[in-house]
C-alpha positions in Angstrom: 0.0 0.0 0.0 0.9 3.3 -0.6 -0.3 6.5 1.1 -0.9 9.6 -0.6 0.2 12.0 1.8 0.5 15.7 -0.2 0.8 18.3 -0.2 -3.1 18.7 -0.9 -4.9 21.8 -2.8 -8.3 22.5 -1.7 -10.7 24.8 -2.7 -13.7 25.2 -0.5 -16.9 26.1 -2.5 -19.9 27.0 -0.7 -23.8 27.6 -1.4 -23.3 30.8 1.2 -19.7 31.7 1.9 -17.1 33.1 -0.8 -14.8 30.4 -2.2 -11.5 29.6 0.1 -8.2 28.1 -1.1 -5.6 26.6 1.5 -2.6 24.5 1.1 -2.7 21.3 3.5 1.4 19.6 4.0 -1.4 16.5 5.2 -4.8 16.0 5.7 -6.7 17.0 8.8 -9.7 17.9 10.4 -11.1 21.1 8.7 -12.9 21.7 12.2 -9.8 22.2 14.0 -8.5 24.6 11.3 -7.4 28.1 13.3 -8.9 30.1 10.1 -13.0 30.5 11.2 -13.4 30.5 7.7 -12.3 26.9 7.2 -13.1 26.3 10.7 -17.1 26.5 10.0 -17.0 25.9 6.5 -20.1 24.0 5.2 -20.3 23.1 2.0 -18.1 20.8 -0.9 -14.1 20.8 -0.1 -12.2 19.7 -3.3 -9.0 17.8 -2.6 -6.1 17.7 -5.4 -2.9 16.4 -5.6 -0.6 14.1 -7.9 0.7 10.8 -7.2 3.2 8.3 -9.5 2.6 4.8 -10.5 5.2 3.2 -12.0 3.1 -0.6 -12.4 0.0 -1.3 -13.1 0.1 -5.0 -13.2 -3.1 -5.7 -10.8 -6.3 -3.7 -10.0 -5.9 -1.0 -7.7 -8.0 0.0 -4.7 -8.4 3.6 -3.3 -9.2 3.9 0.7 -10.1 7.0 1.7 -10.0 6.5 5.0 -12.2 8.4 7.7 -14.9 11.1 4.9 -17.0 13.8 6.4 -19.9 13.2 5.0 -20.3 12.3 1.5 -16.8 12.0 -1.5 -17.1 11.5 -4.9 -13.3 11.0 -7.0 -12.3 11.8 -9.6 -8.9 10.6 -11.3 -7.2 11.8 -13.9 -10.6 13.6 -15.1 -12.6 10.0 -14.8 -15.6 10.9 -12.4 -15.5 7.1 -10.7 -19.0 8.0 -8.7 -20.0 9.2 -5.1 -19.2 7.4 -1.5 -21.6 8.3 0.5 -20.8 5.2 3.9 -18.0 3.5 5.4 -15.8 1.4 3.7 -15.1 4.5 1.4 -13.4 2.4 -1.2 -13.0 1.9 -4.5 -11.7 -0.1 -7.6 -9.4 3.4 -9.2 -7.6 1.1 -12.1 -9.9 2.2 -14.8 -8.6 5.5 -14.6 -5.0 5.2 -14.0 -1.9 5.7 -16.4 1.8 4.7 -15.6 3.7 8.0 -14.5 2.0 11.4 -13.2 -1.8 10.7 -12.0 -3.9 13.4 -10.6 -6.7 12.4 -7.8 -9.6 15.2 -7.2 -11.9 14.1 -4.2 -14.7 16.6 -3.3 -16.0 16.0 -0.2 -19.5 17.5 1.7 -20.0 17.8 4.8 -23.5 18.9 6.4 -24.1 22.3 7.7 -23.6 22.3 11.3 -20.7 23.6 11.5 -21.6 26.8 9.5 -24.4 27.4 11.6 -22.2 27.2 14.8 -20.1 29.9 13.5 -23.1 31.8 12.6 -23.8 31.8 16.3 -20.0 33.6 16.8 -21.7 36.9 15.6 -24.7 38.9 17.3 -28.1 37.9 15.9 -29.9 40.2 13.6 -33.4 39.5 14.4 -35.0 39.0 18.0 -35.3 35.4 19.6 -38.0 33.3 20.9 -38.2 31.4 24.0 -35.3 29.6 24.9 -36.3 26.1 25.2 -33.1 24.7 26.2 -31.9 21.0 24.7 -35.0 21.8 22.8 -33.7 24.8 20.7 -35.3 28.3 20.3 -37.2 30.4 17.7 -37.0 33.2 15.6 -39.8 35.3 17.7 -40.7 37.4 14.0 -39.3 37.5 10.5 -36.9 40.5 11.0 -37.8 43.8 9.0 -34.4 43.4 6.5 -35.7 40.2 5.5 -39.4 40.7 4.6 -38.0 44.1 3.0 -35.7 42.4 1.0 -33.0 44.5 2.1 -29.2 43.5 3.1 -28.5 41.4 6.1 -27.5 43.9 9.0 -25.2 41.4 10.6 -23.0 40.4 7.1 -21.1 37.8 9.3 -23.8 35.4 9.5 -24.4 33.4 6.9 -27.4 31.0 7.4 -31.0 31.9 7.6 -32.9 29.3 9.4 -36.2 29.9 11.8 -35.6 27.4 14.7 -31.9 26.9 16.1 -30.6 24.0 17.9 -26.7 25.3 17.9 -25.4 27.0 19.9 -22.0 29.2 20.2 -20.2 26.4 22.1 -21.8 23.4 20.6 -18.9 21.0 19.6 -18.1 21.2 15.9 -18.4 17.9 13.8 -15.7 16.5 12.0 -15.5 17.9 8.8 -13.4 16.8 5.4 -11.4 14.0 3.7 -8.9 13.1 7.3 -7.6 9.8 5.5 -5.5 8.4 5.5 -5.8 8.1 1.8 -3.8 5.0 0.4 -3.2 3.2 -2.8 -3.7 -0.4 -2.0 -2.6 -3.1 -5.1 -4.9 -6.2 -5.1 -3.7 -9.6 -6.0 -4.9 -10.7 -10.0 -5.8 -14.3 -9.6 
């Protein structure tokens, strides 16, 4: 087995957030990031980077490893379909080449996170009743929304009616962690 170990390019495209590009020297945990804006980033996180083979004598296997949430790959501009559960594993030998290869894995996480770094920032519209465990409402539509008119608070970036997060509710994992390895399978 080989690992592919980087460095890894990602772009970070989101439905609500502008697009972020970061170099990673190894794969980690975009939740643990120390930039908020990778930190709560919700949304579809496109992993590139190169890798060699030099024999391609038996069918190859890609692991991911540990995915947050859903991955589809994508080698050498062959879309090989969508992981969306453990194992995430597939038969990559279809696509490969001797020599230079290039691996693009976009993974999408849910939008918890987002919404926990939405709570970071002052609320721009009045709360209900805190109901605890239970979450709490919106009490009205705020006047900038039914208006149409720009969000006061441009920090935020959700718009939801009920909230269960909460400013210190633990973040959930987030990204490809991997380890992402080449694994050769015997040809019988």
């Amino acid at each position: 087995p080989t690992q592919l170990k980087g460095p890894w390019q990602v772009t970070l495209d989101s439905p609500v957030a502008d697009t972020h590009k970061l170099a990673l020297p190894e794969l980690a945990n975009l939740a643990d990031h120390s930039d908020p804006a990778v930190k709560y980033f919700s949304g579809t996180a496109t992993y590139s980077t190169e890798f060699e083979i030099s024999n391609l004598k038996s069918p190859i296997t890609l692991d991911l490893g540990k995915v947050h949430d859903l991955a589809r790959v994508t080698i050498n501009g062959k879309d090989l379909g969508v992981l969306w559960q453990a194992p995430f594993t597939l038969d990559i030998t279809s696509a490969l080449k001797p020599g230079k290869n290039q691996a693009h894995i976009t993974v999408t996480n849910t939008w918890h996170n987002r919404l926990v770094g939405d709570e970071q920032f002052p609320a721009d519209f009045e709360w209900g009743e805190d109901r605890g465990e239970k979450g709490h409402a919106m009490k009205a539509y705020p006047e900038w929304f039914i208006k149409n008119q720009a969000r006061p608070e441009k920090n935020r970036k959700c718009f939801v009616i009920w909230y269960y997060h909460r400013k210190d509710t633990p973040l959930l994992p987030a990204g490809l962690l991997g380890p992402v390895t080449l694994i050769p399978q015997s040809s019988n």
